[in-house]
C-alpha positions as a Markdown table, in Angstrom:
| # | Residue | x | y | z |
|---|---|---|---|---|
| 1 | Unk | 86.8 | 110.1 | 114.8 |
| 2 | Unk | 87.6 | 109.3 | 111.1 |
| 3 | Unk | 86.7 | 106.6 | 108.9 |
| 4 | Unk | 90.2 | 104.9 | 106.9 |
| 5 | Unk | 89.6 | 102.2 | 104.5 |
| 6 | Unk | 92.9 | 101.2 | 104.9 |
| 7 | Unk | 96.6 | 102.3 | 106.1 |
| 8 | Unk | 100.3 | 101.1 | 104.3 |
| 9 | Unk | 102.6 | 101.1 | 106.7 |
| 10 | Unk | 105.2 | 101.6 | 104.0 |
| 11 | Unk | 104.8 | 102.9 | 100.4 |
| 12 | Unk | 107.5 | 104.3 | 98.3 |
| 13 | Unk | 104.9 | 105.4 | 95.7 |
| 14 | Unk | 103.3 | 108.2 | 98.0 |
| 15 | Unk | 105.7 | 111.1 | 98.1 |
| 16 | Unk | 109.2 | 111.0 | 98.7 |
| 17 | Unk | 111.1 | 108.0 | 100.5 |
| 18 | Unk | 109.4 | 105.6 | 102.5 |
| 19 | Unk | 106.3 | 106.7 | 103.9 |
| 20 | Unk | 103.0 | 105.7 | 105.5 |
| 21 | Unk | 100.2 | 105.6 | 103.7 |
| 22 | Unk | 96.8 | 106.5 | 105.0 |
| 23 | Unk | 93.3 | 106.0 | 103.0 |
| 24 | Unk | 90.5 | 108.1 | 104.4 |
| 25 | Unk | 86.8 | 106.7 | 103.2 |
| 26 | Unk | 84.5 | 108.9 | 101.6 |
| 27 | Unk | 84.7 | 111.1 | 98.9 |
| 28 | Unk | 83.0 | 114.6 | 96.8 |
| 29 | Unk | 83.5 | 113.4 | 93.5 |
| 30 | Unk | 82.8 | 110.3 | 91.2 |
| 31 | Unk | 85.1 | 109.9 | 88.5 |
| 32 | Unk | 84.4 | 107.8 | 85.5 |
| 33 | Unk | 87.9 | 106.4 | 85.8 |
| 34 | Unk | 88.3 | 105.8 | 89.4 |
| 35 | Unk | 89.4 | 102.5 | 90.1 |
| 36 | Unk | 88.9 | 102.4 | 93.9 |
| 37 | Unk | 85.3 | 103.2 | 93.6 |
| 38 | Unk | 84.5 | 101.7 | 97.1 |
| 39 | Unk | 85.9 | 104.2 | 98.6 |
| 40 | Unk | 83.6 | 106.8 | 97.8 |
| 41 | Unk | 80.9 | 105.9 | 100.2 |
| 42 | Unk | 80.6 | 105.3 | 103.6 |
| 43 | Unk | 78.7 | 101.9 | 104.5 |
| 44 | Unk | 75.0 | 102.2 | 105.0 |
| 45 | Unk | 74.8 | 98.8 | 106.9 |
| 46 | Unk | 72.2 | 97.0 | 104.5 |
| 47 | Unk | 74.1 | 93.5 | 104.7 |
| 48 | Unk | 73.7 | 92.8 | 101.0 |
| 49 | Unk | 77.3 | 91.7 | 101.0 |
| 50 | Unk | 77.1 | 89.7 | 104.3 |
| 51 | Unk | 75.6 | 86.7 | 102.3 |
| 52 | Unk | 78.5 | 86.9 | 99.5 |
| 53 | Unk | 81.6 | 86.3 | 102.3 |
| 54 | Unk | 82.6 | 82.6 | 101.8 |
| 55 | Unk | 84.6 | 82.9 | 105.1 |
| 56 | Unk | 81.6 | 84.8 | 107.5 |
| 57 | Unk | 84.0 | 87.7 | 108.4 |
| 58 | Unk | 81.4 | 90.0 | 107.9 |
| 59 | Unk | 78.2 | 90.1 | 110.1 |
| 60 | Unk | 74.9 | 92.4 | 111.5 |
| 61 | Unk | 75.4 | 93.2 | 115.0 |
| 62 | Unk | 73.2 | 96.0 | 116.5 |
| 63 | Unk | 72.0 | 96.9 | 112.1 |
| 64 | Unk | 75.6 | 97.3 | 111.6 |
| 65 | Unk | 77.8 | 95.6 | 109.2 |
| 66 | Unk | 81.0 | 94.3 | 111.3 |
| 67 | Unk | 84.1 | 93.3 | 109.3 |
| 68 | Unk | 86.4 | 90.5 | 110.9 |
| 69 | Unk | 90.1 | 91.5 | 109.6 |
| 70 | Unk | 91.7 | 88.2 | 110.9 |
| 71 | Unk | 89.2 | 86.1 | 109.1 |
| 72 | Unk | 89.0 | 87.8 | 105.9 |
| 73 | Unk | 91.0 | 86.5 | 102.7 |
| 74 | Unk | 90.7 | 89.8 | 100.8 |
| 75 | Unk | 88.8 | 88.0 | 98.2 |
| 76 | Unk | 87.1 | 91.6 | 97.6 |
| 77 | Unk | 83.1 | 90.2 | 97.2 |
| 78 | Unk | 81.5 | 92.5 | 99.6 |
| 79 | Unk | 82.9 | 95.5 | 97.1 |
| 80 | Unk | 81.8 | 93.9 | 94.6 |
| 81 | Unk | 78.1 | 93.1 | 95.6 |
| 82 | Unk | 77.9 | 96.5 | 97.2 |
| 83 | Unk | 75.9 | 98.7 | 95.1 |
| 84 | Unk | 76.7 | 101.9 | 96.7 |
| 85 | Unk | 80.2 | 102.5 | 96.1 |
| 86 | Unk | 80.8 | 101.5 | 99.6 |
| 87 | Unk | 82.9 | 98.6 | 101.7 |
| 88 | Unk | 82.7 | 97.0 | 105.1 |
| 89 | Unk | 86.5 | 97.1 | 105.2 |
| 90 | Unk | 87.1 | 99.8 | 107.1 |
| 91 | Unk | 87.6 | 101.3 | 110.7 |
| 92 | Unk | 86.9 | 104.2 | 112.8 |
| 93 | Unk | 89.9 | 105.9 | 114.0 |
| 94 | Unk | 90.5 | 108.3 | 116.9 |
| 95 | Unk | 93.7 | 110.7 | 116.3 |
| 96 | Unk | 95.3 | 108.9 | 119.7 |
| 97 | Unk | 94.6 | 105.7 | 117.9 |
| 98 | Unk | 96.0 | 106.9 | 114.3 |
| 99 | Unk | 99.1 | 108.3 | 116.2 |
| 100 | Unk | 99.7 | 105.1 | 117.9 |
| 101 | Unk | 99.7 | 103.1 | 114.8 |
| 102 | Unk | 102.2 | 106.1 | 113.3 |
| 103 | Unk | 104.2 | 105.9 | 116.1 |
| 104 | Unk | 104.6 | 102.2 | 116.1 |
| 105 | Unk | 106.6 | 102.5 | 112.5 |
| 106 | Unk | 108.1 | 105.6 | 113.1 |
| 107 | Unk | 111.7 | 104.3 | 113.3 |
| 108 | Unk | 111.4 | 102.9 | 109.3 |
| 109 | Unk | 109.6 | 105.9 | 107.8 |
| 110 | Unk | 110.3 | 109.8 | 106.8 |
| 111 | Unk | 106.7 | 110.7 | 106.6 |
| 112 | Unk | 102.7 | 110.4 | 106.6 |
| 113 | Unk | 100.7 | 111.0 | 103.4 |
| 114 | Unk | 97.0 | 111.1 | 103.7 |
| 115 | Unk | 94.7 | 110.1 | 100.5 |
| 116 | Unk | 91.5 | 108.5 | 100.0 |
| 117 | Unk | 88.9 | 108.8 | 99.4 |
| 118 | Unk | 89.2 | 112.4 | 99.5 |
| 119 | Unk | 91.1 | 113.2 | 103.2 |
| 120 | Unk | 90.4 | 116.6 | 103.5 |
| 121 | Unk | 87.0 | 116.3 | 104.2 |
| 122 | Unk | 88.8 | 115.1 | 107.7 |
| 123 | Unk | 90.3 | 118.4 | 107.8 |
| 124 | Unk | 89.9 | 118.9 | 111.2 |
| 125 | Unk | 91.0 | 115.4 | 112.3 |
| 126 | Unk | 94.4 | 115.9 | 109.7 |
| 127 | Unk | 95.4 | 119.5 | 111.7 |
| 128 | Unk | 95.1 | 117.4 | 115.1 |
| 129 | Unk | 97.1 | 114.8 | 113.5 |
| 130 | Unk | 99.6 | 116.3 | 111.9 |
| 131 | Unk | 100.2 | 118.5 | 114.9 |
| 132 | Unk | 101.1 | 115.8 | 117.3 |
| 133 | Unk | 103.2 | 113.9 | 114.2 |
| 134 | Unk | 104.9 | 116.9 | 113.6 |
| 135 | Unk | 105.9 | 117.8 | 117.0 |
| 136 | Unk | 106.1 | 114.3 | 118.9 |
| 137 | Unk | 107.7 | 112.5 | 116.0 |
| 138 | Unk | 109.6 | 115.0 | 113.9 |
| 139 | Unk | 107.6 | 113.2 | 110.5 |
| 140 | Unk | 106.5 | 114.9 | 107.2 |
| 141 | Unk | 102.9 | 115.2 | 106.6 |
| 142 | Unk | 102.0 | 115.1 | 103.2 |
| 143 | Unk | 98.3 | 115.3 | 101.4 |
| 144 | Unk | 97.4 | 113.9 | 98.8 |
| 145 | Unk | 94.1 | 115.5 | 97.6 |
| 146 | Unk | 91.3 | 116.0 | 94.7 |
| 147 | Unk | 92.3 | 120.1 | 95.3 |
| 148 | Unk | 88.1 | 120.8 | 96.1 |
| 149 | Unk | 87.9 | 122.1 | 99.3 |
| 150 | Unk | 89.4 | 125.7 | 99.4 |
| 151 | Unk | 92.5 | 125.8 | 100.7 |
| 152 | Unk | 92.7 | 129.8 | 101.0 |
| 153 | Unk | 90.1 | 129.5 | 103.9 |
| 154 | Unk | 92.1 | 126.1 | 105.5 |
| 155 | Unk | 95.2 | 128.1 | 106.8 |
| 156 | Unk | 96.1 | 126.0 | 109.8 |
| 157 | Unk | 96.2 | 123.2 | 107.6 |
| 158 | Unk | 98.4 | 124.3 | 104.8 |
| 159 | Unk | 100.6 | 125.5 | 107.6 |
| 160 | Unk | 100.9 | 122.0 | 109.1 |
| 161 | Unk | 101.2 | 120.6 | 105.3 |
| 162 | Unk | 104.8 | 120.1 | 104.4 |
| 163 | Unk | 103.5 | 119.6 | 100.6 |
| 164 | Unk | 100.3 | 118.9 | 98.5 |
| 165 | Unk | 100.0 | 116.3 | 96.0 |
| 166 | Unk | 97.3 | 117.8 | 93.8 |
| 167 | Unk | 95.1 | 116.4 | 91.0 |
| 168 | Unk | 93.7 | 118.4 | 88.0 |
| 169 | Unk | 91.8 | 115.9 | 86.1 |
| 170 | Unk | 90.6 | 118.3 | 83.5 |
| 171 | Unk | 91.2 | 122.2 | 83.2 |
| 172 | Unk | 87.6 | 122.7 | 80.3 |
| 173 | Unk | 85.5 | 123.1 | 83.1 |
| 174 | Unk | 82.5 | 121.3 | 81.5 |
| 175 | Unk | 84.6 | 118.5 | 80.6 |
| 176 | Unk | 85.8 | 118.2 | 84.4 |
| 177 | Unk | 82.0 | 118.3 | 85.4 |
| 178 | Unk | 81.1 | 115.7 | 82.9 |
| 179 | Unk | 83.8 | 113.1 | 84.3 |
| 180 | Unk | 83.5 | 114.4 | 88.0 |
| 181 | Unk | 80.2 | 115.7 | 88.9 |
| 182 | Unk | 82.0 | 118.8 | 89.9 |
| 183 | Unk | 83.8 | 122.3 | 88.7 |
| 184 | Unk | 86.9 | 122.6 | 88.5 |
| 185 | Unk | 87.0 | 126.4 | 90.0 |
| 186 | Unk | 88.3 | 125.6 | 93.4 |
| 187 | Unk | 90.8 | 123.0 | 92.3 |
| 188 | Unk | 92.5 | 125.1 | 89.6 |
| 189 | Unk | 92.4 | 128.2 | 92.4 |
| 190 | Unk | 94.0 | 125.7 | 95.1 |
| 191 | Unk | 96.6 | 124.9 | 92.2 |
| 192 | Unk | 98.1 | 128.8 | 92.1 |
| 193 | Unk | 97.4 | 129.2 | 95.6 |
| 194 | Unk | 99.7 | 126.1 | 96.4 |
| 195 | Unk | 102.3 | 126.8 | 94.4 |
| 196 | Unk | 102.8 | 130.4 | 95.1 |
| 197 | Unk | 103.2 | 128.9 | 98.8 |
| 198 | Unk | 105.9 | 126.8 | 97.4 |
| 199 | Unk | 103.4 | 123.6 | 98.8 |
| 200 | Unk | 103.1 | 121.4 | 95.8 |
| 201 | Unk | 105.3 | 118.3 | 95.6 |
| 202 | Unk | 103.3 | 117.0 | 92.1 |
| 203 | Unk | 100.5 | 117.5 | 90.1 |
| 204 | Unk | 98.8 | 114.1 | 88.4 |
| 205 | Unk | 96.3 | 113.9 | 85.4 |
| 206 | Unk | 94.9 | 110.9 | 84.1 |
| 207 | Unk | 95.6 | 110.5 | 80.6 |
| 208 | Unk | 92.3 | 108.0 | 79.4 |
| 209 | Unk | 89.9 | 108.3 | 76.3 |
| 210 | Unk | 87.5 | 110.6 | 75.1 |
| 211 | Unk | 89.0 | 113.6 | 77.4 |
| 212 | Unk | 91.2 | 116.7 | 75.5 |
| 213 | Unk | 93.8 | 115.6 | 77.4 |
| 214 | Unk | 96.4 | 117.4 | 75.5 |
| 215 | Unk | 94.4 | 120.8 | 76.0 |
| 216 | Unk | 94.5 | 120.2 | 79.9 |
| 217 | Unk | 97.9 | 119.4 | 79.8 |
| 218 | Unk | 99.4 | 122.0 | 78.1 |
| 219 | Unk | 97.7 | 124.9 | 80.2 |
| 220 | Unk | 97.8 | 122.8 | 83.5 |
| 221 | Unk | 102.5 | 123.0 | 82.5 |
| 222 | Unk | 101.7 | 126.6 | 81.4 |
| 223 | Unk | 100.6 | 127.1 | 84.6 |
| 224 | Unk | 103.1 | 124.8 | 86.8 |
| 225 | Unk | 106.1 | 126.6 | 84.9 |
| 226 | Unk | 108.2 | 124.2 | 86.3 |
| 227 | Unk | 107.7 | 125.1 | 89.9 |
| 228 | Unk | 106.6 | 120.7 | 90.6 |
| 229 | Unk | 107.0 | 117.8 | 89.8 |
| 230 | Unk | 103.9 | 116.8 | 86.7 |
| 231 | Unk | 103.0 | 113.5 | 86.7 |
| 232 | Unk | 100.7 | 112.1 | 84.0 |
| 233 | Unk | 99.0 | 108.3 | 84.6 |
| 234 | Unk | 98.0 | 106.1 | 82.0 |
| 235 | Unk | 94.3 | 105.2 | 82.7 |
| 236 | Unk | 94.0 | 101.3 | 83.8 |
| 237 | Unk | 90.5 | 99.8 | 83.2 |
| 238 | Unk | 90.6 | 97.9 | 86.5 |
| 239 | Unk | 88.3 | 98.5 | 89.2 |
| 240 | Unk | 86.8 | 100.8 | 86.9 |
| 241 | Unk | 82.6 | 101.0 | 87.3 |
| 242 | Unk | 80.6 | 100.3 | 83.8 |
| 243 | Unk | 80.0 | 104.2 | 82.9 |
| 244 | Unk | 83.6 | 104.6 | 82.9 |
| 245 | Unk | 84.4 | 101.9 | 80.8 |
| 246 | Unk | 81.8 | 102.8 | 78.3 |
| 247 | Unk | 83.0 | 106.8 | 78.3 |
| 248 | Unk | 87.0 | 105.4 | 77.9 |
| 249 | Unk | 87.2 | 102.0 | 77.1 |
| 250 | Unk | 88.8 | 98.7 | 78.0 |
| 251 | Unk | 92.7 | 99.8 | 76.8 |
| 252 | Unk | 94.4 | 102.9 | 78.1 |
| 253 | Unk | 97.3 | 105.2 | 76.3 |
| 254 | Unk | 100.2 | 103.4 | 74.7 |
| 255 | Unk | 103.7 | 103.3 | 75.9 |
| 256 | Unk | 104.0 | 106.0 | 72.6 |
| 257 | Unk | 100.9 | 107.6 | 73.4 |
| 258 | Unk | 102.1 | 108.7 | 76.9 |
| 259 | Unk | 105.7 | 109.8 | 74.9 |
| 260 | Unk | 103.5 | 112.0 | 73.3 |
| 261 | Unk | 102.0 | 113.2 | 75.8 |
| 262 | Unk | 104.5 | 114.1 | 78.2 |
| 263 | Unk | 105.8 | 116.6 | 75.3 |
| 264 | Unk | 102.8 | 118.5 | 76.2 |
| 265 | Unk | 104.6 | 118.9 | 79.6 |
| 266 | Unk | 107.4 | 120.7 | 78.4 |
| 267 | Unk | 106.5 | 124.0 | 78.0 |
């Protein structure tokens, strides 16, 4: 079984053509820009947010918080109570069941990509996965990942991958410790690993304030040499957790900023 906080059936924004969209919950790090901070734990069933539902589609049933889908108008108050970086809005899945609901769409998409959250702590559950999408429904897999499990010692997986979309949110390893709670070895290592494999369809990096951005982006092309696709993103303040907004602020890069920016890129 795996937890997903939510699935889009059809997303033209995760990887190429129209694909399927899946959002594991739970994740290793805790940026200071994230802006889907409820995803980064799973629900420890206090009911603090079962008060704050004007429509009662959450309630304690057994000490567990259970979330009514049909009944809920996505006015997003139980993430907002919640103090732990958590949600109710989500779902255990069983592969057979996640295939099913692949299957379902199969006919209008080209592909699967998995996010999160961080998915690949479902690593396990994603080589199950992807084997029966792969085989039974002749679809791309895709992962879209925070690069921090190592990927040298996941073999099966990369194998079942058809390509990684990788971030590297700083490459000063203090800096990426500072703004993540975590080093930067493993990711930067699963960055040369992946490309020598030919496995990366993009890299991202948040462009926001009070980060060397143009130092990270410079050595993150150095290293890319043109092999992917680099994608820098503008940080957004929304959804954004106090800390973060105190580190970089309520306005993000310019439309001249990010011009600037993406000079860095071509190296």
């Amino acid at each position: 079984m795996a937890l997903v906080n939510k699935i889009i059936p059809f997303s033209c924004i995760d990887g190429p053509g129209n694909r399927t969209a899946i959002f594991f919950q739970g994740c290793n790090l805790k940026c200071t820009y994230c802006h889907n901070p409820e995803t980064i734990n799973k629900c420890i069933h206090c009911g603090e947010c079962v008060k704050t539902c004007p429509v009662q589609a959450l309630s304690i049933e057994n000490n567990r918080v259970l979330w009514n889908k049909d009944k809920c108008v996505d006015c997003d108050n139980c993430r907002k109570t919640c103090k732990k970086l958590s949600t109710p809005k989500t779902k255990d899945y069983s592969v057979d069941e996640l295939f099913e609901e692949i299957k379902r769409i199969k006919p209008f998409i080209e592909g699967i990509t998995v996010s999160g959250g961080e998915c690949t702590l479902n690593d396990e559950f994603l080589v199950k996965l992807f084997s029966r999408v792969k085989k039974e429904l002749g679809l791309t897999c895709y992962v879209d990942t925070n690069g921090t499990i190592d990927f040298t010692e996941k073999e099966e997986l990369v194998n079942l991958t058809d390509k990684f979309m990788l971030d590297v949110k700083c490459f000063d390893d203090e800096e990426h410790i500072k703004i993540t709670g975590c080093s930067n070895d493993v990711i930067l290592k699963n960055l040369n690993y992946l490309l020598d494999m030919d496995k990366i369809y993009e890299v991202r990096t948040v462009v926001a304030k009070n980060l060397n951005n143009e130092y990270t982006i410079k050595e993150v092309a150095k290293i890319i040499n043109k092999r992917c696709k680099y994608k820098l993103n503008a940080y957004r303040k929304y959804g954004v957790r106090k800390e973060g907004l105190e580190l970089h602020g309520e306005v993000g890069p310019s439309e001249d900023d990010m011009k600037i920016y993406l000079e860095y890129t071509k190296i």
